[in-house]
Structures are given as C-alpha cells and as structure tokens.
C-alpha positions in Angstrom: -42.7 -36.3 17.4 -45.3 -38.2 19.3 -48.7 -38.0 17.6 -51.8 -36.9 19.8 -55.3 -35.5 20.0 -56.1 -32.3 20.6 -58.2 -33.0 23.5 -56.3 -34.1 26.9 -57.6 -37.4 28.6 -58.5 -37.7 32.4 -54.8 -39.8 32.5 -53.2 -37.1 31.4 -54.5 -34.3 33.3 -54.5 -36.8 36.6 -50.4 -37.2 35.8 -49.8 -34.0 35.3 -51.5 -33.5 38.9 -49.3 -36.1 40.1 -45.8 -34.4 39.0 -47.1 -31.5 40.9 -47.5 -33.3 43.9 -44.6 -35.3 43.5 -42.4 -32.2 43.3 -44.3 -30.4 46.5 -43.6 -34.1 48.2 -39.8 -33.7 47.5 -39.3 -30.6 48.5 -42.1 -28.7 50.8 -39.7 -30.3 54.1 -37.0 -28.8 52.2 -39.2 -25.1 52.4 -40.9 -25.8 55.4 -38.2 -27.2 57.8 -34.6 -26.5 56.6 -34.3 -23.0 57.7 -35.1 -24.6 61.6 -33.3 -28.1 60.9 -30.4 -25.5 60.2 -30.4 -23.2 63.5 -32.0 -25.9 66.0 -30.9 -29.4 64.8 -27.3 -28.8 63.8 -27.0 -25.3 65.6 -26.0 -23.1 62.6 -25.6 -19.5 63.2 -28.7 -17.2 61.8 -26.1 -15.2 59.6 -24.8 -18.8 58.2 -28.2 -19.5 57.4 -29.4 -16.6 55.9 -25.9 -16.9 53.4 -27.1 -20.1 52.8 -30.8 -19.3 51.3 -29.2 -16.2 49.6 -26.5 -17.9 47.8 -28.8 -20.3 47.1 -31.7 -18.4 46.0 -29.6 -16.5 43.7 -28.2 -20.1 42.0 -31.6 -21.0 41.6 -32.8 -18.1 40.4 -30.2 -17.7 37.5 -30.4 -21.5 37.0 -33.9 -20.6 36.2 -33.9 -18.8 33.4 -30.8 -21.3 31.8 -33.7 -23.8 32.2 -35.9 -22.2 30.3 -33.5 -21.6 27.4 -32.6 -25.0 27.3 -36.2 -25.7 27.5 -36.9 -23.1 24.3 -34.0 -25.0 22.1 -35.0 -28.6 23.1 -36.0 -30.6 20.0 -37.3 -34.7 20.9 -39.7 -36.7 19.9 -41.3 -36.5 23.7 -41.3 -32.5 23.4 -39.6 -30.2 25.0 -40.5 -30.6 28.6 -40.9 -33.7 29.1 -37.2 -35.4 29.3 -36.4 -33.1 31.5 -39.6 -34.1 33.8 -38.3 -37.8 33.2 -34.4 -38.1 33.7 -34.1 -35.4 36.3 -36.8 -36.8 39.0 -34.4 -39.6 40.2 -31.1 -37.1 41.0 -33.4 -34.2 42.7 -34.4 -37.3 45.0 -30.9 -38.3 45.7 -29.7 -34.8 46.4 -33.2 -34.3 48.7 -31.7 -37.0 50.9 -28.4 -35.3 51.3 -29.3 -32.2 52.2 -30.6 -33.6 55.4 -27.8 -35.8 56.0 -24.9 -33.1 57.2 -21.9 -34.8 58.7 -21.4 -34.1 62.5 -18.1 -31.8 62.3 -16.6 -28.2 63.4 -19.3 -25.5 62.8 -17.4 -24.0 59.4 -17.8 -27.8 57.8 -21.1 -28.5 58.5 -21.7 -24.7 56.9 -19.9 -25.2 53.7 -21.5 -29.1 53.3 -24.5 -27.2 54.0 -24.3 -24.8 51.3 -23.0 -27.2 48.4 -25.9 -28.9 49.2 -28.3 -26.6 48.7 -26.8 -25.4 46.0 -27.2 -28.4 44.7 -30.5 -29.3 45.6 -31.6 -25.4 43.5 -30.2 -26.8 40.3 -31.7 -30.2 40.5 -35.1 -28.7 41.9 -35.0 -26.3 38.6 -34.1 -29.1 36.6 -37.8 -30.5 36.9 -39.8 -27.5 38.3 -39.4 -25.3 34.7 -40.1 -28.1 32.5 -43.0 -28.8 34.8 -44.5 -25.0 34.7 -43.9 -24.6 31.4 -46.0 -28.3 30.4 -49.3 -26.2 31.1 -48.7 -24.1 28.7 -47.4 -26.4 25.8 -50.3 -29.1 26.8 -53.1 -27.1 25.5 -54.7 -24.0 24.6 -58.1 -25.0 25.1 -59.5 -22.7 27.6 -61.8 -25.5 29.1 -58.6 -27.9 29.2 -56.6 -25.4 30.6 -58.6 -25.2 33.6 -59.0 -28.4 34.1 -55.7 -29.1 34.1 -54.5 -26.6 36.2 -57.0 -27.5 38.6 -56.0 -31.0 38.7 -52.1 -29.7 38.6 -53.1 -27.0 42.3 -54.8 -30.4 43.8 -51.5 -32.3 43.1 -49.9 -29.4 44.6 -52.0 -29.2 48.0 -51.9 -33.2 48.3 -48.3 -32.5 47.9 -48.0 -30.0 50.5 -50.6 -31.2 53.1 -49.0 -34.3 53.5 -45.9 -32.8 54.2 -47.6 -30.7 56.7 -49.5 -32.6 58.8 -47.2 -36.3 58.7 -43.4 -34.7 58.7 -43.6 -33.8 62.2 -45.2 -36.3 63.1 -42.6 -39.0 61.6 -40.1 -36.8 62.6 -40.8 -37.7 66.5 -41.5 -41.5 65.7 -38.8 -42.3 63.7 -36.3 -40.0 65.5 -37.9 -40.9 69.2 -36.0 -38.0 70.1 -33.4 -37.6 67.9 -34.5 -35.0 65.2 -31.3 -34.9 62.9 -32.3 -39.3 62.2 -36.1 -38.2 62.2 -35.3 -35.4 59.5 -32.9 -37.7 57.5 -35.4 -40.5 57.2 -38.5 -38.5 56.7 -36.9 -36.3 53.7 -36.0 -39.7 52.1 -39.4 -41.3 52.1 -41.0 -38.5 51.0 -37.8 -37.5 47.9 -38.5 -40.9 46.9 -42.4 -40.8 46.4 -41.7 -37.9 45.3 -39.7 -39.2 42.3 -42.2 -42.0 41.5 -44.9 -39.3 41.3 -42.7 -37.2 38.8 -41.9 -39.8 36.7 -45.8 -40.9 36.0 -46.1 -37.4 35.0 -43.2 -37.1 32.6 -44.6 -40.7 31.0 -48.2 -40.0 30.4 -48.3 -36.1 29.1 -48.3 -34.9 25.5 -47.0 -31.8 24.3 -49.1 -30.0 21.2 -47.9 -26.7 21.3 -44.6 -26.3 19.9 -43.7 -29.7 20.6 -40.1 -31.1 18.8 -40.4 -27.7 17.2 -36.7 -27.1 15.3 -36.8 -23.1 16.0 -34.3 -21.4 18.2 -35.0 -18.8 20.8 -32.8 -15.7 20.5 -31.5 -13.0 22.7 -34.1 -10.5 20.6 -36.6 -12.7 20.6 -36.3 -13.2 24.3 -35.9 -9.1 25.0 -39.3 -8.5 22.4 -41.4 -11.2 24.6 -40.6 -9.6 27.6 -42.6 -6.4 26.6 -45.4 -7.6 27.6 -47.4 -6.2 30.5 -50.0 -9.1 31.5 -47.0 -11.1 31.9 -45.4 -8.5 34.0 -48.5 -7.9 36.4 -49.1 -12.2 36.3 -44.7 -12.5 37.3 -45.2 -9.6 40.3 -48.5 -11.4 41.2 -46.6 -14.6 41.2 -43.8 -13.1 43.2 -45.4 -11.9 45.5 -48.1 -14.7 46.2 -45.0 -17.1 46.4 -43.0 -15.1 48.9 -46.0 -15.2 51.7 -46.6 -18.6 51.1 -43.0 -19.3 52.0 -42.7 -16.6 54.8 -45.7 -18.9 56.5 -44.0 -22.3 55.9 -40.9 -20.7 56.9 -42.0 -19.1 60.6 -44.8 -20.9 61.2 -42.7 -23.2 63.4 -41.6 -20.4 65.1 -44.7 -18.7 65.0 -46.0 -21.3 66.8 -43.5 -21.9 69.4 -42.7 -18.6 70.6 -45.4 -16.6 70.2 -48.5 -18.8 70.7 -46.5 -21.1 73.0 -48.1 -24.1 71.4 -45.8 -26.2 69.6 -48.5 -28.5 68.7 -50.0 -26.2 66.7 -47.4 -25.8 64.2 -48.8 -28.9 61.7 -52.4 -27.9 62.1 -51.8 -24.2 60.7 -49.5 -25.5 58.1 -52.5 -28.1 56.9 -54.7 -25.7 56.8 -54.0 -24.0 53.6 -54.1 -27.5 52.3 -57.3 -28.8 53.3 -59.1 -25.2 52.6 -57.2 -25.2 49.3 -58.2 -28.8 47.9 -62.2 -28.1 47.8 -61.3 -24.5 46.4 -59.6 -26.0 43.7 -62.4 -27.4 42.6 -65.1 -24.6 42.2 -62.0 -21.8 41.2 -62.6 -22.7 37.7 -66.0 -21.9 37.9 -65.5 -18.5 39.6 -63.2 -17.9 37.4 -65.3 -17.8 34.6 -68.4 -15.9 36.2 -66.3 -13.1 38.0 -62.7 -12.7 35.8 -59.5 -13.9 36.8 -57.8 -11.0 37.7 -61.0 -10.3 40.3 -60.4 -13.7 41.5 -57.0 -12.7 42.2 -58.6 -9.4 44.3 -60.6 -11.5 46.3 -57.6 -13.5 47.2 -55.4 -10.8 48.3 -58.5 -9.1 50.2 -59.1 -12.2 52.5 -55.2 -12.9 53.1 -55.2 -9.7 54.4 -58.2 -9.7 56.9 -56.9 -13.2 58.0 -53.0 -11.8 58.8 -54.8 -8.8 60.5 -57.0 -11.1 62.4 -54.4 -13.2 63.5 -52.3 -10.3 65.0 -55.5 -8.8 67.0 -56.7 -12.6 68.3 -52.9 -14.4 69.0 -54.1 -14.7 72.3 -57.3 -17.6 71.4 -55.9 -21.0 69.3 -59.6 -21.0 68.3 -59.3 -17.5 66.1 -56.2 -18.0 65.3 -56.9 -20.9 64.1 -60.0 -19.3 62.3 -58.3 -16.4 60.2 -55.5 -18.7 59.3 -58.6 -20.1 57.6 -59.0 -16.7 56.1 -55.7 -16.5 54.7 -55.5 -19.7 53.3 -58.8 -19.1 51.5 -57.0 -16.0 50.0 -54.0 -17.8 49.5 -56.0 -20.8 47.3 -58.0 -18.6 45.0 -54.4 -16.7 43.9 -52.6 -20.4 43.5 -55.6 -21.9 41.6 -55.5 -19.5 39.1 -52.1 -17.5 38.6 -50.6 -20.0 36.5 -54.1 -20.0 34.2 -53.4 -16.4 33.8 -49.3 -16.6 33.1 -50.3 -19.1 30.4 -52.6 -16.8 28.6 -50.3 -13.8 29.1 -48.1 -16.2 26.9 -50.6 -16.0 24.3 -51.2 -12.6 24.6 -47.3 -12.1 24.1 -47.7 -14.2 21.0 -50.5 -12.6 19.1 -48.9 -9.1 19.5 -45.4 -10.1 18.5 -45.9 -13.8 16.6 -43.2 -15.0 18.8 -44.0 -17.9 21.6 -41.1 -18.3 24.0 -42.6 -19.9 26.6 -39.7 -21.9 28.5 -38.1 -18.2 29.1 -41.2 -16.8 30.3 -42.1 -18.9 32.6 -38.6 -19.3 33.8 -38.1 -15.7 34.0 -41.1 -15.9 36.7 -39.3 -18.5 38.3 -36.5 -16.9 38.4 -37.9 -13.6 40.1 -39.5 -15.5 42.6 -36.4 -16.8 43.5 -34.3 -13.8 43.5 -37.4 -12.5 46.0 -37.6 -16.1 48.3 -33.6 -15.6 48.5 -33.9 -12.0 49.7 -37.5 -12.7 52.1 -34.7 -16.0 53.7 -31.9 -13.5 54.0 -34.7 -10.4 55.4 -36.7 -13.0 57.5 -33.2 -14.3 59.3 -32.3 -10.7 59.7 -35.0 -9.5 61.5 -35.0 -12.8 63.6 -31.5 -11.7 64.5 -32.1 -8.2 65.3 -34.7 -9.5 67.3 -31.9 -11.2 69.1 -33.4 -14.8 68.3 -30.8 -18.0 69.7 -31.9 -21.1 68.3 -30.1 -22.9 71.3 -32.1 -21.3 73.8 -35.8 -22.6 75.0 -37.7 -19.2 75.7 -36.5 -16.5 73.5 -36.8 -12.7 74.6 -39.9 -10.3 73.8 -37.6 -8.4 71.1 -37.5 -12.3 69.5 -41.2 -12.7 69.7 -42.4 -9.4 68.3 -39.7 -10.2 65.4 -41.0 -13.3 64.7 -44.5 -12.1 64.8 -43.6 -9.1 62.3 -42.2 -11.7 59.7 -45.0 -14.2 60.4 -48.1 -11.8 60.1 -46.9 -8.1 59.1 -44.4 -8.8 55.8 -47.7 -11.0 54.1 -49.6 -8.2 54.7 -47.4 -5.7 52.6 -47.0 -8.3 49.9 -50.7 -8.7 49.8 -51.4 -4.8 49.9 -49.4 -4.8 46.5 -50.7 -7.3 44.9 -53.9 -5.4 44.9 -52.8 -2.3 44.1 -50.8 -3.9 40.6 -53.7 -5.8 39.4 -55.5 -2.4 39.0 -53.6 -2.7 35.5 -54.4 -6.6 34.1 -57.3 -6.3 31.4 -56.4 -9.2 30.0 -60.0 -11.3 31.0 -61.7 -9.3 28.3 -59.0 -9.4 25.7 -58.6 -12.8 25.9 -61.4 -14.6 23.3 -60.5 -11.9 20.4 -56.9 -13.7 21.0 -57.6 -17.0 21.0 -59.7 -17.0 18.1 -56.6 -15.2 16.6 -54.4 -17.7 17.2 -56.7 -20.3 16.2 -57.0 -18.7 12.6 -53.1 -18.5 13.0 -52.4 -22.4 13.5 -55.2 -24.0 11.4 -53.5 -22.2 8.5 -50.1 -23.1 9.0 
C-alpha cells in the first residue's frame, strides 16, 4: 500500500477534477444527444427507444451496486478505486465510439445493435463512474479537503459538460456538413478519447487514506446494517432526484428548443448555461456552505430551480427570459451538484460512527444505482409522453398535442422533482451533528 500524507496536494485534487471531467467529456453526448440521434438520425421508433434507456438503465443500475461490492472487497497497493479508474478508461472510450457508429440495416438490426450497445456502454460507464464517486470519500476526511476537492471534482464536471454543450453541435454540422450520423460518429470519438486521457491522469495522481488495500470483506449484513441510515437516505433521494432533472433538461432541451421555442439555435446556449452559471458557483459553494448549512444550501437550490421552470413556462414566448430563468434554474441546479456529494460522504461517516462499519463502495453505488433505476424510468416516462403526444421524429413541424408534451417533460416533471426535494430535506440534521462525529472518528483512527 502506497504511503501518503494526510493532507491532499493541489495535483491531486486538480486530477481528481480532471477524471470528472473526463468522464462528463465521454459521456454527456451520450446523455444529451442519443435519445434524438436515435429517433431523428437513424429513425428509431419512440417505443424502441424508450426499451432501449429502460433496459439499459436497469443494467446500469444493477451493475451499480456489483461495482461497489467489488469496489468494498478490492485489496491493491493503489487502493481500492483507483485500478478500476485506470484500466477501465480506455474500453469505456472504445465502446463510446460504437455506440454512435450503428450499421445502416433493416429497422429490427439497427434496434438490437443499438441496445447491445448501450448496454454495453452502462457497464463500462459504471466501471469507472463508482470507483470515481466513491474516491471522494476514501481521499479524505478532512472537512476543509473535502470541500476542496469536491469543488475542484463539480468544476471538472461543468468543464466536462459545457464543452459538450456548446462545441458538439457545433462539430456536428462541420464535420458532418450535413450528414449528422458522420458528424455524431466523429464528434463522440474525439471527445471518448479526451475523455480517456483525462481519466487516466486522475487514476495516476490520487491517493487513497481511508480504507485503502484494507483486507476486510463487506458482507450481506454488513451491507443491510449500513443501509439504516437516514442522512444517507434523504442525501440518495436528493441525489435522485437532482440527477433526474438534470437529465430530463439534457434530454428535451433539443426538443424543447425546436418545437416549442422554434429556435433551433438555441438549443447549445441553454444547455451551456448551467455550465457557465455553475463553474463560478463552484467556487463560493464551499463558503456558503459553511455560513448557511448544507442541507439549506440544498433548499435554496431547489427554491430557485423552481421559480426558473415556472418562469420559463409563463415567458416561452421572449428568448431573452427564457433565456433568463434558465439562468435561474441552473443557479438552483449548481448549488445542489456542488454540494450533494459533500453531504453523501459525511452521511458515510455518520453511518460509521453509529454502527463502526464503513462500506462506502455499496453506498455510494446504491445511490448510483437508484439514480439509474429513476433516469431509466424518467427515459422510458419522457418517450411515453412524447408519444402520447403523438411526436414523429421524421416529421418537421410536430402537432400542438407534441408541443404541450414536450413542454410538460421539459418544464413541468423538474418542477415536481424539485417540489420533493424540499419537502424531504425537512428531515436531514446532519449539519449540526456532524463535528461531534468527526471528532469521534478521529479518537477512533488515532487509536487503532
């Protein structure tokens, strides 16, 4: 087991910022533009698609929680994350580039490459995404640190995104010159392959010093006894929840854009704009954080996605306010992102001062695989309602029954989401808790 100090260096928290954004490089045009490359570049019925995401989504989410076991019962001299972070970066590249590159064939073909793809794509996405979540928690347990380098891991993840959003289009139409199934293949391969060299620098420069090359096993009681925990329950419904608008937005904004503000242009610029609102944020969370709690940082979030999904709905008509309270979201949006994964961590430590058990690959995979279960069902619930709306991909103006579907997905199913993550955060009391625990568990691992 590698030897370290107990406090992280800028490298390290930088390269942990970079896997982040590697991973959002790889796969936020997989998010963002597979459900339309689906129905508008190779012409896939909605019901196909929606199978797709389920089936999918329900591979990934199981494959989560097998991640995080294996994760639990690693033992290696780099840790237990870490080879994961390393060996797997290269294949979820390779199967990145194959997902856009579907064979032209009869329609039932194209549907079952398309799903072995995917499928593929959810295990090798897991394959680096758990090992990744679970770094921040096996990195440090310095509060300070902890901030810092989640704060530098949420900038990875909105350089990650934001680049996606405002240059995939964009290359789409200048490498494809009209042809969007080459623009989409190309694209998803330059990015897939950043991607991977951004991952990598990550996996090669972190440390481990919590748990790290540790020789005990994770059982099916210990698992079961962790899970009785309720800050991680509010922090895994928060997450959910948070998650599923985020990729309702990425998912319809094309659509959004298209149909109901007739402005295809627009698409990018709403999509960047949780970005560039969220990278400044990032930087000043940690200090709200500290001077208003964590859990009313998360209040405040929810509050002002809210108002800016209502606001959008009353002013579709003006780009300017739409464009306005999408800034309203976003800013919601940012101050949940920035510091869920602060509070997951410290729900871990919660779990193992009251039990003396630390299983933190499950945990955080079992959030994972929630959120999965959840982003499979919003796919499949988002294609539905696009198909009762009586949405055809093939056709250039879609009917008003389309439009106030694609509207209800785009605007009205964040707002619910948001509406409960208020309503469960009544419960997390964890901000006050917290220093009695840590000094705890400081007294715990100084005398072992």
């Amino acid at each position: 087991m590698e030897t370290t100090s107990k406090k992280m260096s800028l490298l390290e928290k930088l390269s942990y910022g970079s896997g982040n954004m590697g991973i959002c490089l790889a796969t936020t045009i997989i998010s963002t533009f597979m459900m339309y490359f689906y129905t508008d570049v190779i012409q896939l019925q909605l019901i196909q698609v929606g199978t797709i995401m389920m089936v999918g989504g329900v591979v990934d989410a199981i494959s989560d929680v097998a991640m995080g076991v294996i994760v639990d019962n690693t033992k290696s001299r780099w840790g237990k994350c870490r080879p994961y972070i390393i060996f797997c970066a290269i294949p979820m590249a390779v199967v990145c580039f194959f997902l856009f590159h579907i064979p032209e064939a009869a329609n039932q073909v194209k549907y079952i490459y398309a799903m072995v793809t995917y499928v593929l794509y959810t295990l090798a996405y897991t394959a680096v995404l758990i090992p990744q979540n679970v770094l921040l928690t096996a990195v440090t347990d310095d509060p300070k640190d902890r901030l810092q380098v989640n704060m530098f891991g949420t900038l990875g993840t909105n350089f990650g995104q934001l680049a996606v959003a405002s240059l995939a289009l964009t290359l789409v139409n200048a490498i494809g010159k009209g042809d969007e199934y080459l623009g989409y293949g190309v694209t998803s391969m330059i990015f897939a392959g950043i991607g991977a060299i951004l991952i990598l620098i990550d996996g090669l420069n972190t440390r481990e010093r919590l748990n790290a090359g540790a020789a005990q096993k994770a059982t099916a009681t210990d698992m079961l006894k962790a899970m009785k925990n309720g800050p991680w329950v509010i922090c895994t419904l928060t997450s959910l929840f948070t998650i599923a608008v985020v990729v309702i937005k990425a998912t319809t904004t094309v659509y959004f854009a298209t149909n109901v503000l007739e402005n295809v242009g627009i698409a990018s610029t709403l999509l960047s704009i949780s970005n560039l609102i969220g990278i400044p944020l990032t930087l000043v969370i940690p200090f709200i954080a500290t001077k208003i709690g964590k859990r009313n940082l998360v209040w405040t979030g929810a509050i002002f996605s809210i108002a800016g999904s209502l606001g959008t709905l009353l002013c579709k008509d003006s780009i300017v306010f739409v464009i306005i309270f999408t800034v309203v979201a976003s800013i919601g949006l940012a101050f949940i992102n920035g510091i869920i994964y602060v509070m997951c961590a410290e729900s871990i430590d919660y779990g193992e001062w009251k039990t003396g058990i630390r299983i933190q690959g499950f945990l955080m995979a079992f959030i994972g695989f929630t959120i999965k279960i959840a982003n499979s069902l919003v796919s499949l619930l988002i294609t539905t309602i696009l198909n009762i709306g009586g949405y055809d991909g093939s056709k250039d103006v879609q009917t008003a029954s389309a439009c106030t579907a694609i509207e209800f997905c785009y605007i009205g199913l964040p707002v619910i989401l948001m509406v409960a993550v208020v309503i469960i955060n009544v419960f997390y009391h964890l901000d006050k808790q917290y220093p009695e625990i840590r000094a705890a568990l400081d007294a715990k691992r100084n005398n072992a």
